[in-house]
PQR file with spaces between the fields and no chain letter, atoms N, CA, C, O and H, PARSE charges and radii, in Angstrom:
ATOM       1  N    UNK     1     -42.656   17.804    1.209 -0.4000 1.5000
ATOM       2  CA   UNK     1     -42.272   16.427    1.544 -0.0000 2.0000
ATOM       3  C    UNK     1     -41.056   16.433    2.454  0.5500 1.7000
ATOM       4  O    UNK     1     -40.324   17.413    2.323 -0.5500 1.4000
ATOM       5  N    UNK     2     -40.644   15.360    3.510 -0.4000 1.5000
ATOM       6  CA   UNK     2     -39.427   15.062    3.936 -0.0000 2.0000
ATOM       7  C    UNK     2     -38.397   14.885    3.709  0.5500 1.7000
ATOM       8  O    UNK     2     -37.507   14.748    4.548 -0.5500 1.4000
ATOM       9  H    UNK     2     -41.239   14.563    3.616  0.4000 1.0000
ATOM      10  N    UNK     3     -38.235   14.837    2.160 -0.4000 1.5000
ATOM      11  CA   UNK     3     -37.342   14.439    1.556 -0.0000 2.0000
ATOM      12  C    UNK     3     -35.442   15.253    2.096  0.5500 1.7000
ATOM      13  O    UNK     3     -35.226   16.418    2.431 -0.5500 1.4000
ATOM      14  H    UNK     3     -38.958   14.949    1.479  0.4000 1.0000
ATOM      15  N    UNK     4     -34.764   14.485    2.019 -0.4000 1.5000
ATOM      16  CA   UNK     4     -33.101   15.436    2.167 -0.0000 2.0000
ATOM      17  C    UNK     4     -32.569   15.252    1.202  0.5500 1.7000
ATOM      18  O    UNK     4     -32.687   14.199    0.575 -0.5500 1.4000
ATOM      19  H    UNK     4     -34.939   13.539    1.747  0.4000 1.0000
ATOM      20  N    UNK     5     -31.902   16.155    0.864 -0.4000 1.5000
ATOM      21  CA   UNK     5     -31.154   15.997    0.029 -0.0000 2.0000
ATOM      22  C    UNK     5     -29.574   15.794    0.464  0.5500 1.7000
ATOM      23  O    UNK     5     -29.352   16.383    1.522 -0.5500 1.4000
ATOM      24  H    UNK     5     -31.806   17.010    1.373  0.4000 1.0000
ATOM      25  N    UNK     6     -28.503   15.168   -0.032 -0.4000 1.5000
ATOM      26  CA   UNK     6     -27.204   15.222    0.679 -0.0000 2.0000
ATOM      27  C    UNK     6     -26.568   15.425   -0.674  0.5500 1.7000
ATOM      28  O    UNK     6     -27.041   14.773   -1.604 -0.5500 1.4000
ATOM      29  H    UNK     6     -28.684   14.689   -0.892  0.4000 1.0000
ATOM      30  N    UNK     7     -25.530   16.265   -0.915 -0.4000 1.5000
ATOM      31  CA   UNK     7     -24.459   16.108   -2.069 -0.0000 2.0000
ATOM      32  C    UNK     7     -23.201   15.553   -1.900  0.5500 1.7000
ATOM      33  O    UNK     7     -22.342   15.995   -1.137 -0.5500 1.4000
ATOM      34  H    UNK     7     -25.146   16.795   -0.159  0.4000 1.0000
ATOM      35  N    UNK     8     -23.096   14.574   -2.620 -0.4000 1.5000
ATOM      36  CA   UNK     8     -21.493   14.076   -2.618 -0.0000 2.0000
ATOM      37  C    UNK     8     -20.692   14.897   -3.491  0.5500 1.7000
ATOM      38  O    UNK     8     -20.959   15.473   -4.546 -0.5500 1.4000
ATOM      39  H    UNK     8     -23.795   14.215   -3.239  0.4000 1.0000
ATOM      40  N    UNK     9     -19.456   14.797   -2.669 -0.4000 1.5000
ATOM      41  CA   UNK     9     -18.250   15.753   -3.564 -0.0000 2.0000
ATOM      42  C    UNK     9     -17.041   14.788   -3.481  0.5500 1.7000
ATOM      43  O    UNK     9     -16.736   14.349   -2.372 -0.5500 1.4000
ATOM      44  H    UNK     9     -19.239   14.330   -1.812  0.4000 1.0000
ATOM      45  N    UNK    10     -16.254   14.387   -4.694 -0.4000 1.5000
ATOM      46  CA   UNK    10     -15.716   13.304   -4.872 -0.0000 2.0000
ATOM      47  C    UNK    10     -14.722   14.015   -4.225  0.5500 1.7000
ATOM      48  O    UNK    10     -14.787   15.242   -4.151 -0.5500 1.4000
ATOM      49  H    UNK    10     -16.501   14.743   -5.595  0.4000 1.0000
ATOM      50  N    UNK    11     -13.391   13.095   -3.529 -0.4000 1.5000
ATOM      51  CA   UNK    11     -12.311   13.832   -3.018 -0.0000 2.0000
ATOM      52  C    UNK    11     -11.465   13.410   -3.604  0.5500 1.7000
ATOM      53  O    UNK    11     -11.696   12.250   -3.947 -0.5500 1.4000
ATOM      54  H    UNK    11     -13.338   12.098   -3.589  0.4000 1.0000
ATOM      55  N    UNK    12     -10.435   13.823   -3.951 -0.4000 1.5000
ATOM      56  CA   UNK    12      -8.946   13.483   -5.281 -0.0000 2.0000
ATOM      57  C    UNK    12      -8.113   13.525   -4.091  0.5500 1.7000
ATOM      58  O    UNK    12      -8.273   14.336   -3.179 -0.5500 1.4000
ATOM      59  H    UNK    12     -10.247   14.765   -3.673  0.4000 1.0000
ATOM      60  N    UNK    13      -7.172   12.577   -4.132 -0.4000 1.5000
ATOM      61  CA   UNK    13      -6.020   12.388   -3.138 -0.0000 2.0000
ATOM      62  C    UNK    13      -5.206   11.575   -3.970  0.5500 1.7000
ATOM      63  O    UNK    13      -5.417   10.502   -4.534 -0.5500 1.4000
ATOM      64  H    UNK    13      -7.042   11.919   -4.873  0.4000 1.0000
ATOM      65  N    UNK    14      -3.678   12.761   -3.887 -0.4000 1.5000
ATOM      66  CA   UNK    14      -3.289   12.332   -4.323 -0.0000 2.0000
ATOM      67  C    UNK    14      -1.919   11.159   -3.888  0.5500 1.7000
ATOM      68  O    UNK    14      -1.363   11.574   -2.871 -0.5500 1.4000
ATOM      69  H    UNK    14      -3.506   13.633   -3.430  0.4000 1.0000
ATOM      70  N    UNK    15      -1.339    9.965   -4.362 -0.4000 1.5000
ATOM      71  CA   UNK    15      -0.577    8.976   -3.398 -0.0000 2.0000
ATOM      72  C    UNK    15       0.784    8.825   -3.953  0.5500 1.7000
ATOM      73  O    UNK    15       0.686    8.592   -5.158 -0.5500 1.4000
ATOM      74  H    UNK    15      -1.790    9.628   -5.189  0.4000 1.0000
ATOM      75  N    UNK    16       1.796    8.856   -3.630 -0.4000 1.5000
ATOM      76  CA   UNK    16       3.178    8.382   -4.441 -0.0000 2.0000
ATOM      77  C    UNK    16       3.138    6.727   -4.330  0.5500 1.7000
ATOM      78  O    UNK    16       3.013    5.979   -3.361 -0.5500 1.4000
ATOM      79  H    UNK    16       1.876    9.045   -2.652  0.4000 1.0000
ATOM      80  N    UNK    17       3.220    6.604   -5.052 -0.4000 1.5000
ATOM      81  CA   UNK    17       3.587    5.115   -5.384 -0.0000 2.0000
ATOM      82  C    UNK    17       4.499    4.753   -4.558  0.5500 1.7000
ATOM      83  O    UNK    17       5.638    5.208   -4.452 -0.5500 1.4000
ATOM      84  H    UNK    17       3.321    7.212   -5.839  0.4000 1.0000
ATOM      85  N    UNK    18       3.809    3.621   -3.746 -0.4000 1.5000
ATOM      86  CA   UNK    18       4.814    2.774   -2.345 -0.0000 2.0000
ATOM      87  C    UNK    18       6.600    2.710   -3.281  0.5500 1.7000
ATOM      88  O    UNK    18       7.718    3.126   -2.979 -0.5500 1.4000
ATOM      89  H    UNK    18       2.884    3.251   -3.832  0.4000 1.0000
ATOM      90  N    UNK    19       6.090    2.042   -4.350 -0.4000 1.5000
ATOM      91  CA   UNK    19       7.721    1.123   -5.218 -0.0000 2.0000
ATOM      92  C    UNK    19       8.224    2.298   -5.791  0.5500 1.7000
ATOM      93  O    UNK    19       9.054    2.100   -6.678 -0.5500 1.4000
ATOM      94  H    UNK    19       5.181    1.704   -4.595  0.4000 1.0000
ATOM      95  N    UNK    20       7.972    3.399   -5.550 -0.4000 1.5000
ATOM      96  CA   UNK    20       8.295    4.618   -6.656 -0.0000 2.0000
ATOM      97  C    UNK    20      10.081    4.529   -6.463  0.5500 1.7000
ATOM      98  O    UNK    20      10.603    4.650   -5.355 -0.5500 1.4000
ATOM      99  H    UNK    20       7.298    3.560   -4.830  0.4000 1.0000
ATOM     100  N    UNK    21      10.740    4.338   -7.519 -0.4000 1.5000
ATOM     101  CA   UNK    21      11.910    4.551   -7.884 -0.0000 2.0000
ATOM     102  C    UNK    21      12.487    5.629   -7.292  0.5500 1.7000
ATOM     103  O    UNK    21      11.866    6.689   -7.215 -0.5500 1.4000
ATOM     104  H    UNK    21      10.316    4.240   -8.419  0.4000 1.0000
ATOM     105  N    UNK    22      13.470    5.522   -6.910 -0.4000 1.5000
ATOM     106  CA   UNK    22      14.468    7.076   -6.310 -0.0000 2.0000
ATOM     107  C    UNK    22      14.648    7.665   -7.769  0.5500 1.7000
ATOM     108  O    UNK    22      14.672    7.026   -8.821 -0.5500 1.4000
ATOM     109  H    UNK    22      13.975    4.661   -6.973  0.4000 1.0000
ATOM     110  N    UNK    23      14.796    9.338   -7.546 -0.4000 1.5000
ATOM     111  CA   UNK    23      14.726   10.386   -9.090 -0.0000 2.0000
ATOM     112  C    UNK    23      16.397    9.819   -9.282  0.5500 1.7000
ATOM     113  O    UNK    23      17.202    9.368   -8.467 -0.5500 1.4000
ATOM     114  H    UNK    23      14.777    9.857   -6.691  0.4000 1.0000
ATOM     115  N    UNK    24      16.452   10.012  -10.363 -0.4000 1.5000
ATOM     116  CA   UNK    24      17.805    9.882  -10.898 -0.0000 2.0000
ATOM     117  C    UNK    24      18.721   10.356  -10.127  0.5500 1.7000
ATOM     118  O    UNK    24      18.313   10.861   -9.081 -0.5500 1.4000
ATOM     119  H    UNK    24      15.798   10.378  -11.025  0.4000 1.0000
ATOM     120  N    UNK    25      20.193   10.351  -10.377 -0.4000 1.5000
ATOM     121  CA   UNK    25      20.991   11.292   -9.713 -0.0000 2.0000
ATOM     122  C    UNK    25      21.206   12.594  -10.440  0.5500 1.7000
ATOM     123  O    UNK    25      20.990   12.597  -11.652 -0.5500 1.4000
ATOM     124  H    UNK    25      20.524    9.940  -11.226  0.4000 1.0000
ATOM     125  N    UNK    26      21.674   13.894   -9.743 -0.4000 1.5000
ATOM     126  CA   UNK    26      21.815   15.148  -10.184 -0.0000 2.0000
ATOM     127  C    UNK    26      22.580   15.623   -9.866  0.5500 1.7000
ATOM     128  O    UNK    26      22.879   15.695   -8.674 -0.5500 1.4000
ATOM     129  H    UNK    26      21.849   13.892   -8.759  0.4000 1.0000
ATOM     130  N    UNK    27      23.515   16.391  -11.232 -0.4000 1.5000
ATOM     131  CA   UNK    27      24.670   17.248  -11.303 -0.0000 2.0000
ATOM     132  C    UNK    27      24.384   18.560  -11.143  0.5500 1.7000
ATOM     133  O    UNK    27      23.548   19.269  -11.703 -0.5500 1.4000
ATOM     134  H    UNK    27      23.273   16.334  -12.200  0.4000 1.0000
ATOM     135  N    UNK    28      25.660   18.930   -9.810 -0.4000 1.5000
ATOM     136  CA   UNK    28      24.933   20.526   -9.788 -0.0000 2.0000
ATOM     137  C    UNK    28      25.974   21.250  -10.640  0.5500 1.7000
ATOM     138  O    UNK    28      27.144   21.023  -10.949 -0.5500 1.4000
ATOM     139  H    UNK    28      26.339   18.354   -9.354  0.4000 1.0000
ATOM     140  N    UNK    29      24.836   22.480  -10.966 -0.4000 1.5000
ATOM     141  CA   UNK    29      25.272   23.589  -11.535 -0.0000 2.0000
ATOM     142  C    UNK    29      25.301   24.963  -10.912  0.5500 1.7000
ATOM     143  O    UNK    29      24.910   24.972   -9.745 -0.5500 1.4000
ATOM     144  H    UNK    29      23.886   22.664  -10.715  0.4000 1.0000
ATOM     145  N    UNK    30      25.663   26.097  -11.398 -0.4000 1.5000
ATOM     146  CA   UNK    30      26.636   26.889  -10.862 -0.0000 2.0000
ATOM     147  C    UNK    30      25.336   27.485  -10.418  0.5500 1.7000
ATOM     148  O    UNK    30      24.397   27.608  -11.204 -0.5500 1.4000
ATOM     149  H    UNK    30      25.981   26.090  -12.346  0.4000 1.0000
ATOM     150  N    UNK    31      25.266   27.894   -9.037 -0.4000 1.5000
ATOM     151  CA   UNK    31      23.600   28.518   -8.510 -0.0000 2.0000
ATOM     152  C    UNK    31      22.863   27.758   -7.711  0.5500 1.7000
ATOM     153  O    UNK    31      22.086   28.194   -6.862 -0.5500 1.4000
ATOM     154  H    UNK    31      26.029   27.794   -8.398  0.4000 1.0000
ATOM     155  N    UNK    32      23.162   26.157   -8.044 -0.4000 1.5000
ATOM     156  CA   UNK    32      22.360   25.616   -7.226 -0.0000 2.0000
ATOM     157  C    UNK    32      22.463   25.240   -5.681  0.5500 1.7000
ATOM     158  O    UNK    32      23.418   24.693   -5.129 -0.5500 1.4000
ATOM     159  H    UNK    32      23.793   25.803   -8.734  0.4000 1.0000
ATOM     160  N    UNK    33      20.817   25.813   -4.895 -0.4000 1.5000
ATOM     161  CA   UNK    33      20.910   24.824   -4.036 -0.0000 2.0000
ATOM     162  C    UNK    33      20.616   23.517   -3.390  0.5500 1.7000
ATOM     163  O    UNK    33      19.713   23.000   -4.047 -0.5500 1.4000
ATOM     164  H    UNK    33      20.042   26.258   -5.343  0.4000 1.0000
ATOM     165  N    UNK    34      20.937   22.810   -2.484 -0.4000 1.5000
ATOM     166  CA   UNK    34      20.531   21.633   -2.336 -0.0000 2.0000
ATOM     167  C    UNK    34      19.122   21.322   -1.756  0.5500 1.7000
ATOM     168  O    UNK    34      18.601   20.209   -1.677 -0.5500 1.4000
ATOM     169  H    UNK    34      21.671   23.231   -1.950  0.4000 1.0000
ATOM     170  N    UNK    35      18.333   23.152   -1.157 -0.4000 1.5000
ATOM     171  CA   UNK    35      17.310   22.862   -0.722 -0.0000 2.0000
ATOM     172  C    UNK    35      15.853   22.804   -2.162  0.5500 1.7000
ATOM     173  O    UNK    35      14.729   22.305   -2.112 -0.5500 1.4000
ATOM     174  H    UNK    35      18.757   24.056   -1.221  0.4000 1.0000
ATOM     175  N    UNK    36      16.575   23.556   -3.298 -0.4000 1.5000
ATOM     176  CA   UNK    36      16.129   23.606   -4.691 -0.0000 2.0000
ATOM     177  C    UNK    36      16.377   22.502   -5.229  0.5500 1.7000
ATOM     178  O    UNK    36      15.672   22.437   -6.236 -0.5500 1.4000
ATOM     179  H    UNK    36      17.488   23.961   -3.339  0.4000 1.0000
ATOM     180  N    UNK    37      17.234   21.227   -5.077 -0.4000 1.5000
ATOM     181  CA   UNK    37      17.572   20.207   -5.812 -0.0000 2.0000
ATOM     182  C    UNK    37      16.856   19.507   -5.512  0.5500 1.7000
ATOM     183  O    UNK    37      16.438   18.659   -6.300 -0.5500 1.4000
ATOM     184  H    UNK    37      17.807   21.279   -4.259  0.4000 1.0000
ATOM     185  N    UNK    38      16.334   19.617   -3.932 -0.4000 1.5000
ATOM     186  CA   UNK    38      15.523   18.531   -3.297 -0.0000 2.0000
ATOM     187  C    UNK    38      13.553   18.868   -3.888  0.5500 1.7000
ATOM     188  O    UNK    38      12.564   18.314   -4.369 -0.5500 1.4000
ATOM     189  H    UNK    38      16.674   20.306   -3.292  0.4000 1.0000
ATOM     190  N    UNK    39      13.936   19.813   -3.515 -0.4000 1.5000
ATOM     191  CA   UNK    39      12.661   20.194   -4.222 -0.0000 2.0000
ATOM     192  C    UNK    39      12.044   20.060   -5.470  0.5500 1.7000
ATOM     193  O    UNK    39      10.864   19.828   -5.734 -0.5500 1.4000
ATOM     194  H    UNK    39      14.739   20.263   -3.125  0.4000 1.0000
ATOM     195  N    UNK    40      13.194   20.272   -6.342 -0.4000 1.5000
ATOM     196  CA   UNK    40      13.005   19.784   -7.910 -0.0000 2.0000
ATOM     197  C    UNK    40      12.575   18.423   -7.983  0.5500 1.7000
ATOM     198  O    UNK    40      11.452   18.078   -8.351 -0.5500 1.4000
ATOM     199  H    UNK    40      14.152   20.460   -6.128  0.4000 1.0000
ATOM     200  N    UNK    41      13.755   17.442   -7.523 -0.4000 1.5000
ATOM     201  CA   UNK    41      13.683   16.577   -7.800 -0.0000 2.0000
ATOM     202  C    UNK    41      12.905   15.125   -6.896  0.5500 1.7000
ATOM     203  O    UNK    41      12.766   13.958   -7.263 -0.5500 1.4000
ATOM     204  H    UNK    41      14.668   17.722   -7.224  0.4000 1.0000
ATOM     205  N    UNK    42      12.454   15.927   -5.412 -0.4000 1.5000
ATOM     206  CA   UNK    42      11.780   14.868   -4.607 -0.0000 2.0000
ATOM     207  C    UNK    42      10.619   15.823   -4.685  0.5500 1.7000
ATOM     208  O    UNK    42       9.660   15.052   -4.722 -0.5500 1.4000
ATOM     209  H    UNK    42      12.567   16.875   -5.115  0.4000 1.0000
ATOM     210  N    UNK    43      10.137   17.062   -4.733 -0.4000 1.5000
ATOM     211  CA   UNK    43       9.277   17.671   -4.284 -0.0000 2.0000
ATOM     212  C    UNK    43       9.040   18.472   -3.040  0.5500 1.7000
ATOM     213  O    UNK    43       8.051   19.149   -2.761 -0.5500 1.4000
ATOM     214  H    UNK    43      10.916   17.688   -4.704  0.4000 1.0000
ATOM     215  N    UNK    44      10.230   18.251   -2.283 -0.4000 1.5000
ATOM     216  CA   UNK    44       9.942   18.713   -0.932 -0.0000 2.0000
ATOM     217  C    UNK    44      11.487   19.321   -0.848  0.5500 1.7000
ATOM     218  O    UNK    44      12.304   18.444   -1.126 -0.5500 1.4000
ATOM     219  H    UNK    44      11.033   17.701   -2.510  0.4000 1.0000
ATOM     220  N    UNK    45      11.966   20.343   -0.597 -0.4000 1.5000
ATOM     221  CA   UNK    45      12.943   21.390   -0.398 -0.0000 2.0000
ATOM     222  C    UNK    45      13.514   20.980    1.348  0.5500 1.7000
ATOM     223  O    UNK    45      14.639   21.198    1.798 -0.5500 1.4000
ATOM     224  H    UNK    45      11.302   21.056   -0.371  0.4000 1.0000
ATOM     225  N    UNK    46      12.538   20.451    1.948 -0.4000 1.5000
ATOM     226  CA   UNK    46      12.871   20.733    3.279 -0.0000 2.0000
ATOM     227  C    UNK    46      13.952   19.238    3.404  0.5500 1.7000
ATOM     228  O    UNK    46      14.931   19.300    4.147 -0.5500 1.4000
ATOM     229  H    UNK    46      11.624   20.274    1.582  0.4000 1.0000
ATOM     230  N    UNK    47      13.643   17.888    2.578 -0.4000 1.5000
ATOM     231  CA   UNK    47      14.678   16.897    2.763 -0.0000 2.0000
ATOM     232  C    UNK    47      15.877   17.327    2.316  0.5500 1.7000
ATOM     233  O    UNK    47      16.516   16.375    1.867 -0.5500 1.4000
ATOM     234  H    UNK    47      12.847   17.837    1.975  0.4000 1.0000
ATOM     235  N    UNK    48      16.350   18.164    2.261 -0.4000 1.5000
ATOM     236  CA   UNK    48      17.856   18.453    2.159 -0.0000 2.0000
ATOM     237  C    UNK    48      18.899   17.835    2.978  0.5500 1.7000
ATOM     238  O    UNK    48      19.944   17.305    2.602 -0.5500 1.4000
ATOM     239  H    UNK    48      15.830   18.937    2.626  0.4000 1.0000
ATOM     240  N    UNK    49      18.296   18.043    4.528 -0.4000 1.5000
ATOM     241  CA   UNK    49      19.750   17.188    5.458 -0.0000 2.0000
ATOM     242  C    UNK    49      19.334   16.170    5.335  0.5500 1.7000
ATOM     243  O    UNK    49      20.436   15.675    5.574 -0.5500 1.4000
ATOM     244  H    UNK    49      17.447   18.475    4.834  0.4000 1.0000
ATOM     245  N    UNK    50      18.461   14.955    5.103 -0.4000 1.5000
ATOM     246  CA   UNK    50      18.454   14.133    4.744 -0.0000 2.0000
ATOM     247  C    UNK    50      19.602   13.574    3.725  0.5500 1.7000
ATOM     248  O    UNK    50      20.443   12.681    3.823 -0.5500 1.4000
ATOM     249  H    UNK    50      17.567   15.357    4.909  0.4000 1.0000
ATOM     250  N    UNK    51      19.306   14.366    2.857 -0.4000 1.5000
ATOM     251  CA   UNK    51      19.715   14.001    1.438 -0.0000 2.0000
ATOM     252  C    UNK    51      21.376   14.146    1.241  0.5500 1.7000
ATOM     253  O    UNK    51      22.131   13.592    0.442 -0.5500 1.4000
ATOM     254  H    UNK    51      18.622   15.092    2.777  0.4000 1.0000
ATOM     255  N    UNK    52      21.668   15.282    2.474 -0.4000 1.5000
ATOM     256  CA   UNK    52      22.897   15.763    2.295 -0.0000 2.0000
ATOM     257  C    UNK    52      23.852   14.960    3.482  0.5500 1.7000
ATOM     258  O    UNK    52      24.974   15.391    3.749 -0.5500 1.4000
ATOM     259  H    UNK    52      21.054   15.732    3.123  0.4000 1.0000
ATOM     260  N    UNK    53      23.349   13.887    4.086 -0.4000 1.5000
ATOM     261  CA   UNK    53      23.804   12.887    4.803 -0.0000 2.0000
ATOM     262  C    UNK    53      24.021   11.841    4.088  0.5500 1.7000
ATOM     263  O    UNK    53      24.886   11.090    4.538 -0.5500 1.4000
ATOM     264  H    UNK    53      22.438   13.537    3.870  0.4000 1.0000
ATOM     265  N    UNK    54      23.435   11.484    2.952 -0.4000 1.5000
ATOM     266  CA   UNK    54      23.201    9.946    2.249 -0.0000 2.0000
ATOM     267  C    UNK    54      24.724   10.503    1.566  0.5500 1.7000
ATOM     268  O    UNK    54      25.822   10.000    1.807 -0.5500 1.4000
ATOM     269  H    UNK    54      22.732   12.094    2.586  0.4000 1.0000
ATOM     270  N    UNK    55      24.444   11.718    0.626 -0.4000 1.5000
ATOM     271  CA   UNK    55      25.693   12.258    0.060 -0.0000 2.0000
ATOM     272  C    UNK    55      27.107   12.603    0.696  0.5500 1.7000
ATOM     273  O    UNK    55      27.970   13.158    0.014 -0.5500 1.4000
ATOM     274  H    UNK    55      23.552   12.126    0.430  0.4000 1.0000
ATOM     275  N    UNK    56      27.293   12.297    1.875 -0.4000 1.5000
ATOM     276  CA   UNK    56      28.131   12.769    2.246 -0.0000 2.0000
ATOM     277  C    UNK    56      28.834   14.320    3.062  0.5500 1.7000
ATOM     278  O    UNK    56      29.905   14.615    3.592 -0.5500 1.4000
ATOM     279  H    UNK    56      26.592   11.846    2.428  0.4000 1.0000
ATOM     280  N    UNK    57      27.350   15.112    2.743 -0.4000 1.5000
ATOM     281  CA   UNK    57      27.677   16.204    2.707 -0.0000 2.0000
ATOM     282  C    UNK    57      27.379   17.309    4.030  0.5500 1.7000
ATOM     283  O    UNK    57      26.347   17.765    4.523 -0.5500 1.4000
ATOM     284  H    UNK    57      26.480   14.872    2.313  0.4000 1.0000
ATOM     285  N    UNK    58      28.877   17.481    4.324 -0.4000 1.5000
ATOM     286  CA   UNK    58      28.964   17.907    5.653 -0.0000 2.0000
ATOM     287  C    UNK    58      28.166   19.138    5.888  0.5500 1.7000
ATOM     288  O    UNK    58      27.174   19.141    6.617 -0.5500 1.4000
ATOM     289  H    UNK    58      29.715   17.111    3.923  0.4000 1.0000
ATOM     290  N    UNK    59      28.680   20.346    5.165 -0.4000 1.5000
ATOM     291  CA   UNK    59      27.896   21.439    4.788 -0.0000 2.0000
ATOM     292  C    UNK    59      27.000   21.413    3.513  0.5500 1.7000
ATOM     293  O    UNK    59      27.453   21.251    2.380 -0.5500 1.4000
ATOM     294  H    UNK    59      29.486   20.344    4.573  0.4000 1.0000
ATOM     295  N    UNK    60      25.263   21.645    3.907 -0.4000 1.5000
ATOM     296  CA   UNK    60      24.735   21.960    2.636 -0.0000 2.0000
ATOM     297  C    UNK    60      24.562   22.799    2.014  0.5500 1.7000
ATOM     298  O    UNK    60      24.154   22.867    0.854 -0.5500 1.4000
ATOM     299  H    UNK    60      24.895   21.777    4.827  0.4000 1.0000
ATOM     300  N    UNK    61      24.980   23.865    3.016 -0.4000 1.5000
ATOM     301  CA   UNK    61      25.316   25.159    2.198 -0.0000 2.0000
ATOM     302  C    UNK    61      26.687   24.935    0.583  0.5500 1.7000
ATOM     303  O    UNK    61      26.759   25.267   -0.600 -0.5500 1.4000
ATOM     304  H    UNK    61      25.311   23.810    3.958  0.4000 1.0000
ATOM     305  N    UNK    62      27.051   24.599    1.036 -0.4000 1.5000
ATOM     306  CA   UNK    62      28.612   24.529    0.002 -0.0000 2.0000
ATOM     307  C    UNK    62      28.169   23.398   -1.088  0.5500 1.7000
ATOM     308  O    UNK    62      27.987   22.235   -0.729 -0.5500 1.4000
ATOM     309  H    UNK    62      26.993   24.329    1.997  0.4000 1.0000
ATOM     310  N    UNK    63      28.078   23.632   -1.849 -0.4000 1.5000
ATOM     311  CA   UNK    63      27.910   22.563   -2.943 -0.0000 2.0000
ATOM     312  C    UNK    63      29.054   23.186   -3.926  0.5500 1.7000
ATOM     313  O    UNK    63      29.394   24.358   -4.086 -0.5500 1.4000
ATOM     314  H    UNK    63      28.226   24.577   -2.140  0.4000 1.0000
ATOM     315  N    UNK    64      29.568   21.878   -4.579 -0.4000 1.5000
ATOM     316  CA   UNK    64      30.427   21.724   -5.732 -0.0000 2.0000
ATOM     317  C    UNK    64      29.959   21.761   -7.226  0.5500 1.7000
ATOM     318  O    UNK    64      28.970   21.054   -7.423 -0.5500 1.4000
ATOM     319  H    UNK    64      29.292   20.925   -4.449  0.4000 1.0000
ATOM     320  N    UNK    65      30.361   22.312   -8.140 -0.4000 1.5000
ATOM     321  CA   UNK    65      29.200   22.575   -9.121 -0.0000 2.0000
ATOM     322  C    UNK    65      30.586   21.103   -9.979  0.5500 1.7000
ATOM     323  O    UNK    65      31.817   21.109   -9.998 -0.5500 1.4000
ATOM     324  H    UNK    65      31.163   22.886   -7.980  0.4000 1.0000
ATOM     325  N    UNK    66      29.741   20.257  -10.443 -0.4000 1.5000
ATOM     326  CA   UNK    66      29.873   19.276  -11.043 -0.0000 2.0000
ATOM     327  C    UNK    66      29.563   17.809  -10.133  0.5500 1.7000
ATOM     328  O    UNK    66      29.666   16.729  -10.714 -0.5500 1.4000
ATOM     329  H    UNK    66      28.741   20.253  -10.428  0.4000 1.0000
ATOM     330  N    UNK    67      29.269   17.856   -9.021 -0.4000 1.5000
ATOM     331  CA   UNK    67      29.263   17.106   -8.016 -0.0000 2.0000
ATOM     332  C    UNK    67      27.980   16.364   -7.741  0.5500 1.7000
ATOM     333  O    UNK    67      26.978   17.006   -7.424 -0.5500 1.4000
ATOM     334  H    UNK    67      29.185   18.733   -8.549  0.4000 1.0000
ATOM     335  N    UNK    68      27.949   15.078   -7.841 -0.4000 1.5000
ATOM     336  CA   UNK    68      26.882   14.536   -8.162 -0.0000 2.0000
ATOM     337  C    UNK    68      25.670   13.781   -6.779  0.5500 1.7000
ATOM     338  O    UNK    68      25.982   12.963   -5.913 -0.5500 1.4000
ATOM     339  H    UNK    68      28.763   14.556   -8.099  0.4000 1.0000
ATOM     340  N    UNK    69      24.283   14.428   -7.021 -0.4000 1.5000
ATOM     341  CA   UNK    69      23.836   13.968   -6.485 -0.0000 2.0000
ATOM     342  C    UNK    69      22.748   12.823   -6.030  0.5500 1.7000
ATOM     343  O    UNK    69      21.812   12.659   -6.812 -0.5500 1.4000
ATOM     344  H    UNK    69      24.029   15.093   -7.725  0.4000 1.0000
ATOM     345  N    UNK    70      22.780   12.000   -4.821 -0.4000 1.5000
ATOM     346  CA   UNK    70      22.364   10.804   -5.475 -0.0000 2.0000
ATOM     347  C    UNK    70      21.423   10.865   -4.318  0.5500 1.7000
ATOM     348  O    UNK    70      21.675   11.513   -3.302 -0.5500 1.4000
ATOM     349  H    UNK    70      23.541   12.132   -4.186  0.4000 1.0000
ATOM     350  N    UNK    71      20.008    9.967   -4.552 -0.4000 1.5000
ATOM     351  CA   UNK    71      18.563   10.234   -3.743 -0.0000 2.0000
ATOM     352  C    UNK    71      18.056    8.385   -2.776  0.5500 1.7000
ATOM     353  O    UNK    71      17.308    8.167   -1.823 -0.5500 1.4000
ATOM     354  H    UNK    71      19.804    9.440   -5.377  0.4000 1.0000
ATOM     355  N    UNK    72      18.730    7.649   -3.458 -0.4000 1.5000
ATOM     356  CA   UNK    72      18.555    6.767   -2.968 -0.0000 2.0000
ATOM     357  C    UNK    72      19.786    6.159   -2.162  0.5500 1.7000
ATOM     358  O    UNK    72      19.659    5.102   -1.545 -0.5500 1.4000
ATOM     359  H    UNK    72      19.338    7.827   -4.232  0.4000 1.0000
């Protein structure tokens, strides 16, 4: 017979929520970096100078261990 066959394959995508809340703020500790903070806490390591502009922070190499960081 002529028949075709076609298979669907569902696709999962995944979306952040437009309203998604900024992550809390974060205290660093002795080790950390800001390209690991970003990563932890946004998911993406590479917004660091981003992040380290909102903060103030001239060098992101140098972080202060008690020094708080803020995402929004």
């Amino acid at each position: 017979s002529g028949e075709e066959k076609t298979e669907k394959k569902a696709v999962i995508v995944e979306e952040r929520p437009v309203s998604a809340k900024a992550p809390d703020p974060y205290t660093v500790k002795r080790g950390d970096t800001l390209w690991e903070i970003c990563k932890l806490r946004l998911g993406d390591g590479g917004r660091y100078k981003e992040i380290a502009k909102l903060n103030g922070i001239s060098n992101p190499n140098f972080l202060v261990v008690g020094q708080v960081i803020r995402f929004e």
